[in-house]
C-alpha positions, 0 to 999 in steps of 0.5 A: 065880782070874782078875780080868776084864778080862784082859791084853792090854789096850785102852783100855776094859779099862785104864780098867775095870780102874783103876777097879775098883783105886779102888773097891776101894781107896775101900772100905778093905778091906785083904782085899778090896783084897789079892785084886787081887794075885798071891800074890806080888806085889811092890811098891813104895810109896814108899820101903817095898817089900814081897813077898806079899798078907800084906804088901799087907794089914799095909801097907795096915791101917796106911796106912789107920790113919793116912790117915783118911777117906781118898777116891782117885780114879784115872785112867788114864794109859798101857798096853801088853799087861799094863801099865798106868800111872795117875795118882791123888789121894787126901785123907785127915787125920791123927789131928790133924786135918790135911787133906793131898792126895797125889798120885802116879802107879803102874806096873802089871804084870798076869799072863795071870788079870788079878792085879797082880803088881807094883806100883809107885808113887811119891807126894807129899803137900801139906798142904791147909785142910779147906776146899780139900778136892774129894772129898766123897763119903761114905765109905768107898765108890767114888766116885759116877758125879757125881764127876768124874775127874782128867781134867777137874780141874786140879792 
């Protein structure tokens, strides 16, 4: 099985890649998102590291359990031959209600067929007012072309 665009990469195919990665991960489809990672990747997220798409999917059920309307947006921040680094934010709520943004930054590694076979990411979470929320879009779904990137978007 291959993943376009293949390593090495350039600028153009490290952006299209990650944000290929957002719109899968905005669709909250454990499956969907899996089949972007070798059958054994390895990751880590957080504190938690687990090995193999079976794990990338019960990660990612219970992760999208708990972080509820959950919407990301990604943004390429470095790469070199078959690594890539973006930086990203997400706002989700809890079952309570609670609004939080979640900010954070991923280490990549690809293999020669453009599957993830390590994932790295480090996130901190901010409790956030509903009405400071900034991503609005309906969901779940990729972020609308309208939606601006983190690029232009101050911290």
């Amino acid at each position: 099985m291959s993943r376009p665009p293949l390593p090495p990469f350039t600028r153009e195919t490290a952006a299209q890649k990650a944000r290929m990665a957002e719109d899968a991960w905005n669709s909250r489809d454990p499956v969907r998102v899996s089949l972007a990672y070798t059958e054994d990747s390895r990751w880590r997220n957080r504190s938690e590291v687990f090995q193999g798409r079976e794990a990338i999917v019960a990660f990612l059920t219970r992760k999208w359990e708990k972080e509820q309307e959950y919407r990301l947006i990604k943004d390429l921040w470095a790469f070199d031959g078959n690594h890539i680094a973006v930086r990203f934010q997400y706002e989700w709520r809890d079952a309570a209600g609670q609004w939080y943004r979640s900010y954070g930054n991923e280490q990549w590694e690809f293999d020669e067929h453009g599957l993830m076979r390590r994932r790295e990411a480090s996130i901190n979470d901010i409790l956030i007012a509903e009405k400071d929320r900034r991503f609005h879009w309906v969901a779940p779904g990729p972020r609308p072309a309208d939606v601006p990137g983190l690029g232009t978007d101050p911290f």
